[in-house]
C-alpha positions as CSV (number, residue, x, y, z in Angstrom):
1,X,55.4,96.7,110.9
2,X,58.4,95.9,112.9
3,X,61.7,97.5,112.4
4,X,63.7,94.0,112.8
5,X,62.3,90.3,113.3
6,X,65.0,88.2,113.9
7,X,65.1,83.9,113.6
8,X,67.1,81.4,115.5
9,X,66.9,79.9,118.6
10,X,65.7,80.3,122.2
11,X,67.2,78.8,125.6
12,X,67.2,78.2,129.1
13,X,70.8,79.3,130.6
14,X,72.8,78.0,133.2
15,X,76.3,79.3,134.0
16,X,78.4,77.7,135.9
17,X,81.8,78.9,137.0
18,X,84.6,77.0,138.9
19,X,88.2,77.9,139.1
20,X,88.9,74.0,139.1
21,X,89.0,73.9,135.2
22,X,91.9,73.2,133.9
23,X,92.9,74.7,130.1
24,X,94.8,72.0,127.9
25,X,96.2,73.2,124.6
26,X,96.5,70.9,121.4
27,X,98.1,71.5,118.2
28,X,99.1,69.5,115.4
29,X,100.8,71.0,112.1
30,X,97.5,71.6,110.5
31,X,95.6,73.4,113.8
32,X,95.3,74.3,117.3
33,X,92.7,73.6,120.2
34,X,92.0,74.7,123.8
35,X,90.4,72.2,125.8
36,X,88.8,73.0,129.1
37,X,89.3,69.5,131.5
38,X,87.8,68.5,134.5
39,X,89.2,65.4,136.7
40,X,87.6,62.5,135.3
41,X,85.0,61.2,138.4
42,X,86.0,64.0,140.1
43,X,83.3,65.8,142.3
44,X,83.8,69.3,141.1
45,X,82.8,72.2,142.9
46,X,81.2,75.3,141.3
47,X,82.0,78.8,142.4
48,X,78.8,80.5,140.9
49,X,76.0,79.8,139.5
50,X,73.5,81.6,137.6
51,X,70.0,81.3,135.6
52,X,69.2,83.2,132.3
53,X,67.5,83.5,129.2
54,X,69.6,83.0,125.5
55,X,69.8,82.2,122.0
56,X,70.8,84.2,119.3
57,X,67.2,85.5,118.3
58,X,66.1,86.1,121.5
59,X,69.6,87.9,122.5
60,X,69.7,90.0,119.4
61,X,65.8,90.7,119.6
62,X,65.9,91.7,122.8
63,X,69.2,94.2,122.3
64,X,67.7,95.8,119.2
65,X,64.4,96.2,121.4
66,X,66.7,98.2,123.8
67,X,68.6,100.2,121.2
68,X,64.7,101.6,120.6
69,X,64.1,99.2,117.6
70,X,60.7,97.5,117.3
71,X,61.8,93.9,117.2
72,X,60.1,90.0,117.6
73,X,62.0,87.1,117.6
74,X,60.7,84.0,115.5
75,X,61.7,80.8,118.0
76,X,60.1,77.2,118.7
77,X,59.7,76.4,122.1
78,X,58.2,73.2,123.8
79,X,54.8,73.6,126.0
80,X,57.7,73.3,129.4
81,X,58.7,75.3,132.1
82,X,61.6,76.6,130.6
83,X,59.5,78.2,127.8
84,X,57.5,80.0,130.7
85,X,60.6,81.2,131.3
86,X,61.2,82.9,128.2
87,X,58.3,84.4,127.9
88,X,58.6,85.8,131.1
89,X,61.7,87.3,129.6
90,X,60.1,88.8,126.5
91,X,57.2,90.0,128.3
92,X,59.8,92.0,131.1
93,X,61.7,93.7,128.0
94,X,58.1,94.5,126.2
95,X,59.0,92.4,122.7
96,X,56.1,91.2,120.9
97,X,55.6,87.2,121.2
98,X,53.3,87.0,118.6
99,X,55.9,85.3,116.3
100,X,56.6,82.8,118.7
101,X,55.7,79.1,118.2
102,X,55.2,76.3,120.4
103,X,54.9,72.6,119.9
104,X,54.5,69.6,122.6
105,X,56.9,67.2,120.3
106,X,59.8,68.9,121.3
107,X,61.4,70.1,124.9
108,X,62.7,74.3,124.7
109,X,66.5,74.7,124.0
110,X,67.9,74.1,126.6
111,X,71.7,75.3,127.7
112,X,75.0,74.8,130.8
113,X,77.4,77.2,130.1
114,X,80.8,75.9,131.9
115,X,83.1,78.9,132.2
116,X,87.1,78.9,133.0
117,X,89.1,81.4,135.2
118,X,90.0,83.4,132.0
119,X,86.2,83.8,131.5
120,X,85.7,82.4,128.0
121,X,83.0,79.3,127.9
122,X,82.2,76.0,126.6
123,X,78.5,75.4,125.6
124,X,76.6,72.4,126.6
125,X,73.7,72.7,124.1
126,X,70.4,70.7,124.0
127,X,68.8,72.4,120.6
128,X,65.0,71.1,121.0
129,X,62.4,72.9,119.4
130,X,64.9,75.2,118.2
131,X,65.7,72.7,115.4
132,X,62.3,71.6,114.6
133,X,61.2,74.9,112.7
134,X,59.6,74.1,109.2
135,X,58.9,76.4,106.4
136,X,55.1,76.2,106.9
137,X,55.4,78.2,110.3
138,X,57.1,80.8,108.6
139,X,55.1,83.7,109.1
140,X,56.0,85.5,105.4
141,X,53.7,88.5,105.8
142,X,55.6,89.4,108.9
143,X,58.6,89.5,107.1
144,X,57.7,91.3,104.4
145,X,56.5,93.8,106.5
146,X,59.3,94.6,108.2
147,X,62.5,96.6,107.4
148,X,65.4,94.1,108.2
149,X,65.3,90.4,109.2
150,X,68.6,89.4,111.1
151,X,69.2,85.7,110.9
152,X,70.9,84.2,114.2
153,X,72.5,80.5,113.9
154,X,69.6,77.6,112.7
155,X,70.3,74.3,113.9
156,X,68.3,71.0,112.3
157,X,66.1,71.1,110.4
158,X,65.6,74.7,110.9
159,X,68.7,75.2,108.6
160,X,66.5,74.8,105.7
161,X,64.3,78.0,106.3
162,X,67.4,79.6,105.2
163,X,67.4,79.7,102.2
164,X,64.0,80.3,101.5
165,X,63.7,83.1,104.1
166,X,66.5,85.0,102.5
167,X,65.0,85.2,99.1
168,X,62.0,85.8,100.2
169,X,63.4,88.6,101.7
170,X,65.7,89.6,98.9
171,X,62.4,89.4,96.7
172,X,60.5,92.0,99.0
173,X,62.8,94.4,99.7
174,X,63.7,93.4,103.4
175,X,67.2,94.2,104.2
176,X,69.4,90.8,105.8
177,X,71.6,90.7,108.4
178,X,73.2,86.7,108.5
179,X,75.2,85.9,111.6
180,X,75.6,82.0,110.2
181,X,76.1,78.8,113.6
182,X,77.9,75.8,113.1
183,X,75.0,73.9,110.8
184,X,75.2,76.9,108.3
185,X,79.1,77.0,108.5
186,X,79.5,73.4,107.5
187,X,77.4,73.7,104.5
188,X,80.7,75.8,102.6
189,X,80.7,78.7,101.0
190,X,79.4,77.2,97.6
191,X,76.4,76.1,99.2
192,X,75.9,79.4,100.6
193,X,76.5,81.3,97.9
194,X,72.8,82.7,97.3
195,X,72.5,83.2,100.7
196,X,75.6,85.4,101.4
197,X,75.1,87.2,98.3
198,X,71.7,88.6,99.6
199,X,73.6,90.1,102.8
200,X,73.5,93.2,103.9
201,X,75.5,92.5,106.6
202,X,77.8,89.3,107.0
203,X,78.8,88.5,110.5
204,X,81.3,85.5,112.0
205,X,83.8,84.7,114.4
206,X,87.6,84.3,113.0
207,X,87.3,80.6,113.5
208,X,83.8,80.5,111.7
209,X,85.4,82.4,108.4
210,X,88.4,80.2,108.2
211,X,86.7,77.3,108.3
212,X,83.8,78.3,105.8
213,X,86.5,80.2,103.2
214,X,89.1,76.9,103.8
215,X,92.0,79.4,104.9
216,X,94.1,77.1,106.8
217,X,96.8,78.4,109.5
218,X,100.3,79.2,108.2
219,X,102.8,78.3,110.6
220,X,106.7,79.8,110.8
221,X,109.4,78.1,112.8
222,X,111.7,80.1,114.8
223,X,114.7,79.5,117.3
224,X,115.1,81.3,120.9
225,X,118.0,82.2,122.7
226,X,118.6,79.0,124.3
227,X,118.2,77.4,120.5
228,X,115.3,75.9,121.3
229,X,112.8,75.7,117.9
230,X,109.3,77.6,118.5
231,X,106.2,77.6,115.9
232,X,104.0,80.7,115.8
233,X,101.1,79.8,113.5
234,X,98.5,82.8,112.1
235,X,95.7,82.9,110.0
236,X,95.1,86.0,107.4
237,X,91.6,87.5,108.4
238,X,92.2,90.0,105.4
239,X,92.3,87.1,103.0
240,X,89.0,85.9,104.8
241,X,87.6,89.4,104.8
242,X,88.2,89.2,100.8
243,X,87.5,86.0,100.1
244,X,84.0,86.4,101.9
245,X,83.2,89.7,100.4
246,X,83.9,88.5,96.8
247,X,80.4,86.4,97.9
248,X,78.2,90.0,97.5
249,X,77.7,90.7,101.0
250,X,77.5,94.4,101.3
251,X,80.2,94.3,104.3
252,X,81.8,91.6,106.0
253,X,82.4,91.7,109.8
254,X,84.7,89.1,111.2
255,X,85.3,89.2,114.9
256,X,88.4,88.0,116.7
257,X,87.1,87.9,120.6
258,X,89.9,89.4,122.9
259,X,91.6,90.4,119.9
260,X,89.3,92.8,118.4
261,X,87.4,93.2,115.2
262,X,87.7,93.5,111.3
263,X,85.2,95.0,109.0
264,X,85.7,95.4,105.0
265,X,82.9,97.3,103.1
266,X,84.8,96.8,99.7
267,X,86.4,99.6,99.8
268,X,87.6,100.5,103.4
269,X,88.8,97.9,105.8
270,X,88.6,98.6,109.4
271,X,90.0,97.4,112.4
272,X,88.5,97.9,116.2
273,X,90.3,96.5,119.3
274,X,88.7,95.3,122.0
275,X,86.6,97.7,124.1
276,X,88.4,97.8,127.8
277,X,86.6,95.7,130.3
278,X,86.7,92.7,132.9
279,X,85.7,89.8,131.2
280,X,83.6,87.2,133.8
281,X,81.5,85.8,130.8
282,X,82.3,85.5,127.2
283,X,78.9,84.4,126.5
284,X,76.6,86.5,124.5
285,X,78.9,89.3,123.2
286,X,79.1,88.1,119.7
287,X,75.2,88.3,119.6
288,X,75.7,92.1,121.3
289,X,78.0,92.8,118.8
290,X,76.2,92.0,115.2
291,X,73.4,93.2,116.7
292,X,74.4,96.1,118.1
293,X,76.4,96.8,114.9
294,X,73.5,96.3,112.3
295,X,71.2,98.6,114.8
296,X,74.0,101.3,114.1
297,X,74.1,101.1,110.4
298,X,70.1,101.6,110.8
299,X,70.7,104.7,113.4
300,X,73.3,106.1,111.8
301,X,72.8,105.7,108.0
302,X,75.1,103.1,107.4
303,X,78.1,104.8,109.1
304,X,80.8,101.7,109.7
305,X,83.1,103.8,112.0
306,X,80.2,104.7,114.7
307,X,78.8,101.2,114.0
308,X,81.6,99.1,115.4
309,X,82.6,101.4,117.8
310,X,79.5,101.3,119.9
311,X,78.8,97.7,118.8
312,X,82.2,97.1,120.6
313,X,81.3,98.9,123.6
314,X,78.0,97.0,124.3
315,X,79.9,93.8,123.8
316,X,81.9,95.2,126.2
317,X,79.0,95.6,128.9
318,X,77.9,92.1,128.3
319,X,80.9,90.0,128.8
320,X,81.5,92.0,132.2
321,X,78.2,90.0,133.8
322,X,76.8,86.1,133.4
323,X,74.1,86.2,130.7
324,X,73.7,87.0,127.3
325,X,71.4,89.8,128.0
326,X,73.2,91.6,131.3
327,X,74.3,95.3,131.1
328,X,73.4,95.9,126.9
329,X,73.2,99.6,126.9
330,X,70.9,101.9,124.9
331,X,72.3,104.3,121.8
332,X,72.4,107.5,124.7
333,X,74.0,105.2,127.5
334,X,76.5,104.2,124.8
335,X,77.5,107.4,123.6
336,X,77.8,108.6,126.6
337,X,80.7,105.9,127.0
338,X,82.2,106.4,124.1
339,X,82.2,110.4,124.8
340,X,84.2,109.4,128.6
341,X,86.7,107.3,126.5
342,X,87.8,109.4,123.7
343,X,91.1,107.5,123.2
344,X,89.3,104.3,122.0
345,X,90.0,104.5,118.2
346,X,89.8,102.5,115.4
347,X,91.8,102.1,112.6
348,X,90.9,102.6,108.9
349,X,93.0,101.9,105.8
């Protein structure tokens, strides 16, 4: 029996950094965009480079593996180098690979992470075999052996596991953690609906809520000094947090990067800033955080406060290092953190 299996995807990484990037912010009266540029034909030189190993079920099966969980990750790879590679990686961190599958249609997921000077990234994403899973490789009786499934992003055709998986687990008592990708996102709530409802856990980035719950930006004009007219625009994450949780999730977790994080259980809402650290890599900490989070409400018997606040700090460790994996901490190492910075709060109304 394992204690989590997770689903989603498995890469090859490559981060690249270069101070050469140049940020470009759009907006129009309806939304706003950052753009990381290059010159066009330019020969662009890269500052770092690094290898690793990703993708959301691989990333959250080997953290909950660390936190002292019993974990395997259900991925596709191709028959390739790159999935050597991965196994490599899940044979170094001792999680089982029986659940893995392979196939020699489809290449392994394949990933370049281009990062800017302020350390957030932009994904260059070949899926592969990560969106060729089918229901038929489903391997049900590991599932239904096992206490909690936690569902990373499903690209393709794996998107239509989903649904299938999460009843199946609903029927069998498994509890569901759902940290839904783009593909899942741009199905809408509606189409969602059975799937959210089954959650234990809900998990998603503000920009991932707004656009599933349709909560558009509310902009307010303002003058300065010199007369000149500004616009500050905002969107209500505690409209999101509601709107989501009227869905049946038992809590909603909607994360705001640099920003911090909001959490509403139905009854309390909860707010943790960002854990202090040097961010060099972005890349990886939302995985570190659902993860992390859902491995507290197992440790700790569902205890929101503890849960965010070490899920916080181990997104924390990650986003000081390249990869997706580098620096997650164990539940002692994070305490122990937590216990040097006893002026890191959250707030709960």
């Amino acid at each position: 029996m394992f204690d989590v299996v997770t689903i989603g995807s498995a890469t090859q990484d490559i981060f690249i950094e270069s101070d050469l990037g140049k940020i470009l912010d759009l907006r129009d009266p309806l939304s706003s965009y950052s753009m990381l540029c290059f010159e066009y034909g330019a020969k662009i030189e890269i500052d770092q480079l690094a290898y690793d190993i990703g993708g959301g079920a691989v990333n959250s099966a080997v953290n909950f593996t660390n936190l002292g969980f019993k974990s395997a990750p259900i991925v596709k790879l191709g028959n390739d180098l790159n999935a050597k590679a991965i196994f490599n990686r899940l044979e170094e961190k001792n999680i089982d690979k029986s659940l893995v599958l392979e196939t020699d249609k489809f290449k392994t997921g394949f990933s370049v992470i281009l990062t800017s000077f302020e350390g957030d990234r932009t994904v260059l994403a070949h899926r592969g075999a990560n969106s060729r899973l089918t229901l038929d490789e489903i391997p049900w009786e590991n599932i239904k052996n096992s206490k909690w499934i936690y569902i990373a992003p499903l690209s393709g055709e794996s998107n239509l596991v989903l649904d299938k998986v999460a009843e199946f687990a609903e029927n069998n008592g498994v509890f569901m953690a759902f940290n839904p990708g783009t593909t899942q996102i741009k199905r809408g709530l509606e189409d969602l609906r059975k799937v959210i409802y089954t959650a234990e856990v809900l998990v998603m980035n503000k920009s991932e809520a707004a656009s599933i719950t349709g909560i558009a930006e509310t902009c307010i004009e303002s003058k300065d000094s010199e007369d000149f007219t500004k616009k500050s625009c905002s969107q209500d994450i505690n409209e999101m947090l509601y709107k989501l949780k009227s869905y049946g999730p038992k809590v909603v977790v909607i994360t705001e990067g640099s920003k911090g994080v909001h959490c509403f259980d139905g009854n309390k809402k909860y707010f943790a800033p960002p854990f202090p650290s040097k961010v060099l890599s972005t890349l990886g900490a939302g995985d570190a955080f659902a993860s992390t989070f859902v491995g507290g409400l197992i440790k700790y018997d569902w205890n929101i406060e503890k849960s965010i606040k070490i899920a916080s700090v181990n997104a924390a460790q990650i986003i000081q290092n390249f990869g997706a994996q580098s620096g997650l901490k164990n539940f002692n190492e994070l305490e122990e953190i937590l216990n040097k910075n006893k002026d890191y709060k959250i707030s709960i109304r």
